[in-house]
C-alpha positions in Angstrom: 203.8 211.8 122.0 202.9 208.7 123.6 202.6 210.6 127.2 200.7 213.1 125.6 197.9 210.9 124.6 198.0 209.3 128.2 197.5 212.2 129.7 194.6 213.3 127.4 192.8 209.9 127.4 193.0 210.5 131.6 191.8 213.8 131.4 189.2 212.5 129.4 188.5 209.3 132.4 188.3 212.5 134.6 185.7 214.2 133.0 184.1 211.3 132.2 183.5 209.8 135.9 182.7 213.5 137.6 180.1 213.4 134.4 178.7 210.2 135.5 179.3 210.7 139.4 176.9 214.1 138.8 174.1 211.8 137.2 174.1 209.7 139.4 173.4 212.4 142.3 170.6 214.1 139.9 169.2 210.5 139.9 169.3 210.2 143.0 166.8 212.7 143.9 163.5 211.9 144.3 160.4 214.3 145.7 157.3 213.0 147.0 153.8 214.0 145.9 150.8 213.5 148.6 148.1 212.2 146.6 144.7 211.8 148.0 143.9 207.7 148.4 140.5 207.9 146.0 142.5 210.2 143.4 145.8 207.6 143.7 143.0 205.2 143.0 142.2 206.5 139.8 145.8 207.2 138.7 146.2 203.5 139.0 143.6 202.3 137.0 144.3 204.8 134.2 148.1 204.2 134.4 146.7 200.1 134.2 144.6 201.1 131.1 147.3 203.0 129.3 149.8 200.4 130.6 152.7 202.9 132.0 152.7 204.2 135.5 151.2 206.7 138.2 154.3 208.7 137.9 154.6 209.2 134.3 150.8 210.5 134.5 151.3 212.6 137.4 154.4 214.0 135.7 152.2 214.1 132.1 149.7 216.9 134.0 152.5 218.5 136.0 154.0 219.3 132.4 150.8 220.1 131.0 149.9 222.4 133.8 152.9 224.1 133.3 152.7 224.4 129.6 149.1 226.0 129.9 150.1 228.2 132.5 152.9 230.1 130.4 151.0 230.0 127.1 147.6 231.8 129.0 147.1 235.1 127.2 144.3 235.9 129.8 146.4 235.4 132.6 147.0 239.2 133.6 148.7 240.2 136.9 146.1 242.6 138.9 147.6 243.9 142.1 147.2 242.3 144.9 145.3 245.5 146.5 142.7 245.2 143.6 142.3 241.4 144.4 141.6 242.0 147.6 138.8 244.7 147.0 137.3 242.5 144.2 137.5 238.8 145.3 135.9 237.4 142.2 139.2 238.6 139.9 140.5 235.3 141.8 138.3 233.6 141.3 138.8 230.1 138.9 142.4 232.1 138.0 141.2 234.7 136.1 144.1 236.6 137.3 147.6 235.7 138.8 148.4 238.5 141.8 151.4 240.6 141.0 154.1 240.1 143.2 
């Protein structure tokens, strides 16, 4: 029994360190975001005024956006032949193009 339970608790080490080793890769990916200088500006002094950072706020409106975007009723998808014949459908995205 006593093998048995070394055996387990280094199947369990295993799993633990690829676990951790596969963190450690997601964490090590980072993506850039060109921001332009006067709108970086601005970031700064409302992540200063809210006292967290440019990132967080930038991430804040990324998940917003995204939130917005998939809860849109209005959003239809008009063919992309009917765009094209009527420019103002895209107009302030009134419509998403199917695709």
């Amino acid at each position: 029994m006593d093998n048995k339970l070394k055996e387990y608790m280094s199947r369990l080490r295993d799993s633990a360190s690829h676990f951790l080793s596969d963190k450690r890769e997601d964490e090590a990916l980072v993506v850039e975001v060109e921001l332009e200088p006067q709108e970086y500006e601005r970031l700064q002094e409302r992540a200063e005024e809210r006292r967290t950072t440019v990132k967080e706020l930038v991430n804040q409106a990324v998940r917003g956006y995204l939130a917005n975007e998939a809860a849109d009723p209005q959003a239809e998808e008009i063919p992309e032949e009917r765009i094209r014949s009527n420019p103002l459908l895209a107009l302030d995205g009134i419509a998403r193009p199917s695709h």
